[in-house]
N, CA, C and O of each residue as an XYZ file, in Angstrom:
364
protein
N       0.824     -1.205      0.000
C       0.000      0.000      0.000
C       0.865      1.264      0.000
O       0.461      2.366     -0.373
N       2.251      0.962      0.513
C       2.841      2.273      0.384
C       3.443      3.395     -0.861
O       3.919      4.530     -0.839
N       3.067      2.193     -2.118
C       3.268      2.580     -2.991
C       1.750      3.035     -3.681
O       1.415      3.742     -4.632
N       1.522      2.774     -3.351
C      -0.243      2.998     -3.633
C      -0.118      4.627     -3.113
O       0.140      5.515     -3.926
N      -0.292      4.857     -1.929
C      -0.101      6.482     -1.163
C       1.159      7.738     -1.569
O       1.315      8.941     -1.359
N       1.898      6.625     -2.265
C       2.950      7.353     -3.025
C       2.514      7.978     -3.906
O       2.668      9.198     -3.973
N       1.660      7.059     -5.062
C       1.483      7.001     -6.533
C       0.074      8.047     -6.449
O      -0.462      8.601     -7.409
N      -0.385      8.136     -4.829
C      -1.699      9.108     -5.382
C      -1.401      9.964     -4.900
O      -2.327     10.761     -5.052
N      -0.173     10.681     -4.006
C       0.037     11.834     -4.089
C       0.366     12.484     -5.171
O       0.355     13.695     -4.952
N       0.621     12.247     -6.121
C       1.675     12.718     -7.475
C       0.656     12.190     -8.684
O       0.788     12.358     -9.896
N      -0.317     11.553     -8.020
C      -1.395     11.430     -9.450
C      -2.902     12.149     -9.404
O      -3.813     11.353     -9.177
N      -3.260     13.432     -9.574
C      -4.882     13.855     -9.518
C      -5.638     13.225    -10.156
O      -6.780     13.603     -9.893
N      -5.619     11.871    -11.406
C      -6.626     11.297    -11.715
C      -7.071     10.010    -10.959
O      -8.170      9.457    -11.002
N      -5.953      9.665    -10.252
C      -5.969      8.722     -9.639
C      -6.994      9.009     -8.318
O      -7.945      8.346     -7.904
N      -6.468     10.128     -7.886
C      -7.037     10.835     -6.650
C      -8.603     10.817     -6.672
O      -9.375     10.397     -5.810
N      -8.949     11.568     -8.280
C     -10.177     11.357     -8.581
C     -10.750     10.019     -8.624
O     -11.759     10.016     -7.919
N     -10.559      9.011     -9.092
C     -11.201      7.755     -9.195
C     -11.179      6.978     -7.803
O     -12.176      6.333     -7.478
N     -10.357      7.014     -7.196
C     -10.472      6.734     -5.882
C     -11.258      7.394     -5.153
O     -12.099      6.677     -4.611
N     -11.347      8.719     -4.863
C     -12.300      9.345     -4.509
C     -13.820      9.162     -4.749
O     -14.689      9.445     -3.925
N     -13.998      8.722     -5.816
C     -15.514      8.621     -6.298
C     -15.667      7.651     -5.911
O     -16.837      7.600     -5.530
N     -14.949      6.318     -5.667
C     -15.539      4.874     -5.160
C     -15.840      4.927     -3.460
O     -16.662      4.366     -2.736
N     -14.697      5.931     -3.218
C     -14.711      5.957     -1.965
C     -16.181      6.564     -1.262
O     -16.834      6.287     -0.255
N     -16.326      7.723     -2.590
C     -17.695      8.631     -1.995
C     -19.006      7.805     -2.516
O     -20.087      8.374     -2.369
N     -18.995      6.588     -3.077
C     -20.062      6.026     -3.973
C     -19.881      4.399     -3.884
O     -20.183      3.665     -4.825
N     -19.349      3.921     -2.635
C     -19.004      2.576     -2.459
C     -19.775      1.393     -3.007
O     -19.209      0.315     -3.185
N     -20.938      1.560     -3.252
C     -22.038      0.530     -3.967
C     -21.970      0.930     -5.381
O     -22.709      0.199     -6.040
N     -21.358      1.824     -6.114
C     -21.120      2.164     -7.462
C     -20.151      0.469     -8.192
O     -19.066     -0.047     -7.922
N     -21.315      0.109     -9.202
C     -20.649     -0.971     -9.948
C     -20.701     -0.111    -11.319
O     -21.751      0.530    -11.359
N     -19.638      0.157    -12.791
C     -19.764      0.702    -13.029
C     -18.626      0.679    -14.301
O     -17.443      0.452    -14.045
N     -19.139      0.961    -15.842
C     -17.476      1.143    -16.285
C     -16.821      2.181    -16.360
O     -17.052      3.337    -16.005
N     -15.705      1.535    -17.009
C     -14.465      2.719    -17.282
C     -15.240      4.391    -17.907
O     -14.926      5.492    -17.455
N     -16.082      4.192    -18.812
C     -16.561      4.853    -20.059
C     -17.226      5.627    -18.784
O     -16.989      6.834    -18.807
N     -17.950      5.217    -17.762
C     -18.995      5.815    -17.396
C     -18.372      6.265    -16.086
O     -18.953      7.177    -15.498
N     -17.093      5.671    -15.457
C     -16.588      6.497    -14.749
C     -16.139      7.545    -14.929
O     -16.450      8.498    -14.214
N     -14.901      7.685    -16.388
C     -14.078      8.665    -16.855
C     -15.198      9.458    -16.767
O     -14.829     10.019    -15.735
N     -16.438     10.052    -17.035
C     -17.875     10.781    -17.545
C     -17.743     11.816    -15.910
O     -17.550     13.018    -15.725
N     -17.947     10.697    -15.004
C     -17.918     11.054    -13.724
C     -16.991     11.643    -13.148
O     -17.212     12.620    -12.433
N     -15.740     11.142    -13.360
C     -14.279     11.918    -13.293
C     -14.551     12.967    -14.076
O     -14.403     13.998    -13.420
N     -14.801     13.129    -14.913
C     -14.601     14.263    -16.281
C     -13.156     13.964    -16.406
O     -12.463     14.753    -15.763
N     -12.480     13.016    -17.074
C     -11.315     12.508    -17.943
C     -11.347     11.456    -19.015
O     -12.168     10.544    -19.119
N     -10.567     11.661    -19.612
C     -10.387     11.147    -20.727
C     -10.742      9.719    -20.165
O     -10.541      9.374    -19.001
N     -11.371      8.831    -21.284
C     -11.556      7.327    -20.853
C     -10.613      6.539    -20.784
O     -10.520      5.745    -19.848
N      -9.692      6.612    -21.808
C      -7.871      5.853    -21.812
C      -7.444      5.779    -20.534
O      -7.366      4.853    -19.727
N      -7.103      7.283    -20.490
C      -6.103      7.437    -19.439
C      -7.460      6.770    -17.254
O      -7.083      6.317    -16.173
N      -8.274      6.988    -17.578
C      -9.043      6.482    -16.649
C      -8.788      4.605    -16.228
O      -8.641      4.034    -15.147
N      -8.826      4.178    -17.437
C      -8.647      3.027    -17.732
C      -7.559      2.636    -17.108
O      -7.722      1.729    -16.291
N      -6.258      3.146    -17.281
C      -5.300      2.679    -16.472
C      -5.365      2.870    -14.853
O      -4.942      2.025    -14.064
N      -5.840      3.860    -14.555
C      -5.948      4.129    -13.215
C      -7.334      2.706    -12.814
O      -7.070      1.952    -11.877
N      -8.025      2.600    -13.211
C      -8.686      1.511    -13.143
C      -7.967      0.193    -12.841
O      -8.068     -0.423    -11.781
N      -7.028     -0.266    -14.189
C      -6.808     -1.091    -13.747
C      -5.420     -1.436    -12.775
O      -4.968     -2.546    -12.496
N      -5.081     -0.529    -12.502
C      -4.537     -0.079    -11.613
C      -4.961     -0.692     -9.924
O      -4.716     -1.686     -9.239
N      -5.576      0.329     -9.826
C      -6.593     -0.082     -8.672
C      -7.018     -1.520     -8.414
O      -6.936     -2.197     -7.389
N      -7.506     -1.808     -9.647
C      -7.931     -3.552     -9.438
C      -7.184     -4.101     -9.088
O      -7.396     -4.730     -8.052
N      -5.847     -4.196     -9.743
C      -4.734     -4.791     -9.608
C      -3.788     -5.152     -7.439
O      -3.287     -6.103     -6.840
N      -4.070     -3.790     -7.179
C      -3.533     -3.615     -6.086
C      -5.056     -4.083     -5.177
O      -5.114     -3.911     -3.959
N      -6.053     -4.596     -5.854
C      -7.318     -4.876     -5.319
C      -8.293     -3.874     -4.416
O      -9.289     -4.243     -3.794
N      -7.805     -2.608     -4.486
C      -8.795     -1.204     -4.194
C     -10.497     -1.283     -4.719
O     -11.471     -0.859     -4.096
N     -10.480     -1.843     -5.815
C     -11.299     -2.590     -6.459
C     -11.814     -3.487     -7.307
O     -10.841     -3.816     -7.986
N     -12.658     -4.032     -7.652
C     -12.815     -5.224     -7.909
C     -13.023     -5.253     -9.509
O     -13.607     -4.410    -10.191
N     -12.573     -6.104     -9.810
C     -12.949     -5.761    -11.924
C     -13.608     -7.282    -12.085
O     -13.328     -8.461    -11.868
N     -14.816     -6.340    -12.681
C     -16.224     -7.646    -12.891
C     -16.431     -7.879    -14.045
O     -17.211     -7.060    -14.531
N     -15.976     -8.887    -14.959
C     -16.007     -8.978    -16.855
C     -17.145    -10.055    -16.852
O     -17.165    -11.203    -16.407
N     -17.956     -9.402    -17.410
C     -18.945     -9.832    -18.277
C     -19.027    -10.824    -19.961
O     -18.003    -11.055    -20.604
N     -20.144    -11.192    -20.324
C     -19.558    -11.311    -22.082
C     -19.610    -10.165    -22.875
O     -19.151    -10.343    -24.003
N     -20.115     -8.809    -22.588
C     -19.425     -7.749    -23.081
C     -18.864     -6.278    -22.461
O     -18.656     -5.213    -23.043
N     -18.741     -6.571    -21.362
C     -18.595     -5.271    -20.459
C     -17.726     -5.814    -19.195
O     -17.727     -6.883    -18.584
N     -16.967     -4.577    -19.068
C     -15.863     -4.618    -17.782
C     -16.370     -4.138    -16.783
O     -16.867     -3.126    -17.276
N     -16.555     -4.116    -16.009
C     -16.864     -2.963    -14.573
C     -16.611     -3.209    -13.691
O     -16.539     -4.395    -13.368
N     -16.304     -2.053    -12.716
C     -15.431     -1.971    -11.810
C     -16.307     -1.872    -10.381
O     -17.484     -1.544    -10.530
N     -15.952     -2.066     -9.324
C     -16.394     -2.112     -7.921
C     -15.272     -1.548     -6.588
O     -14.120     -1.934     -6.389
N     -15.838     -0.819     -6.032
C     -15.028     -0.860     -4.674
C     -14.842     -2.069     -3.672
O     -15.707     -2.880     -3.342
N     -13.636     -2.017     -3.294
C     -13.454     -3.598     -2.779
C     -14.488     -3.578     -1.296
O     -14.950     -2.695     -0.573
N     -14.533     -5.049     -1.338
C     -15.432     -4.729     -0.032
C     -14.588     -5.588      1.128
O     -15.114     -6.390      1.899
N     -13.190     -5.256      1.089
C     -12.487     -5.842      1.973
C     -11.889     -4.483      3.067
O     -10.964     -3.708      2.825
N     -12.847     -4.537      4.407
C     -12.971     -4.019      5.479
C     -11.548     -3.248      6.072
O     -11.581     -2.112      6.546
N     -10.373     -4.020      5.965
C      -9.151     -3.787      5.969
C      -8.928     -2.860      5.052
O      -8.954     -1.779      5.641
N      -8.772     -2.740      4.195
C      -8.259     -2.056      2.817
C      -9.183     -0.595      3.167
O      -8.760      0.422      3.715
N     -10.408     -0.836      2.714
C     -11.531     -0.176      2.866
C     -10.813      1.005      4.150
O     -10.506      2.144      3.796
N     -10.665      0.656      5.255
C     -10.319      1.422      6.311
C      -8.818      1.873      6.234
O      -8.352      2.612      7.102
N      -8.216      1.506      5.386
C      -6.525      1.766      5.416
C      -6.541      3.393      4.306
O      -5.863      4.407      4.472
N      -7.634      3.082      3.155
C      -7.977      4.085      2.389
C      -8.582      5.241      3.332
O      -8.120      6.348      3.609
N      -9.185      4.921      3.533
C     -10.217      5.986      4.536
C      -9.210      7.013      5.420
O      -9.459      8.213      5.540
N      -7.984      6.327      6.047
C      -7.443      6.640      6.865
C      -6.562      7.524      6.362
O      -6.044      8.397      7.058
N      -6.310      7.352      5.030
C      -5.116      8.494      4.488
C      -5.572      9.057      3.887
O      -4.828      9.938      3.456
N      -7.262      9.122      3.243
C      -7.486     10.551      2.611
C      -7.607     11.319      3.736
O      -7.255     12.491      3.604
N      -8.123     10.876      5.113
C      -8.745     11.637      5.478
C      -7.789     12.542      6.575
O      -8.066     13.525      7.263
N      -6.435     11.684      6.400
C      -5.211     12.582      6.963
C      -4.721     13.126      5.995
O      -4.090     14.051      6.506
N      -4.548     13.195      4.690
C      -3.889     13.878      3.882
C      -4.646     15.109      3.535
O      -4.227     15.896      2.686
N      -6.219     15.353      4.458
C      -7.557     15.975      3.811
C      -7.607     16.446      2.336
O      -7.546     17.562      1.821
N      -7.763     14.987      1.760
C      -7.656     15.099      0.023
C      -9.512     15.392      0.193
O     -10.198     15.192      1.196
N      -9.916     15.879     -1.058
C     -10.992     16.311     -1.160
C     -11.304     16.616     -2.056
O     -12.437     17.077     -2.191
């Protein structure tokens, strides 16, 4: 995770997409329709996506034609996030 808190100080899109799961935790949802929500480009969203999945922040749900993404619902994680926006008062 410490590279995770690294990578979102020095990244604002990242900041953004994390932020929105964080503020919208029952949001299942894709890339296309997050970037919309972010207001960013869908590409570059995409990586921060899978990004996230990857380090398991959230969950990536493939369908037979659609990707979408979820906030993890692992309680640990969930609270480790919580704990550094809300000391870093990202917003």
């Amino acid at each position: 995770m410490k590279l995770f808190f690294e990578k979102i100080d020095r990244d604002p899109i990242l900041r953004k997409v994390v932020f929105f799961y964080y503020n919208n935790p029952g949001s299942v949802d894709t890339a296309d329709n997050i970037a919309q929500w972010v207001e960013e480009e869908e590409e570059i969203v995409v990586e921060k996506l899978e990004y996230l999945a990857k380090i398991n922040i959230l969950n990536k749900d493939k369908s037979y034609a659609t990707i979408a993404y979820s906030y993890t619902q692992n309680r640990e994680i969930i609270s480790i996030v919580k704990n550094f926006l809300e000391e870093q008062n990202y917003d």
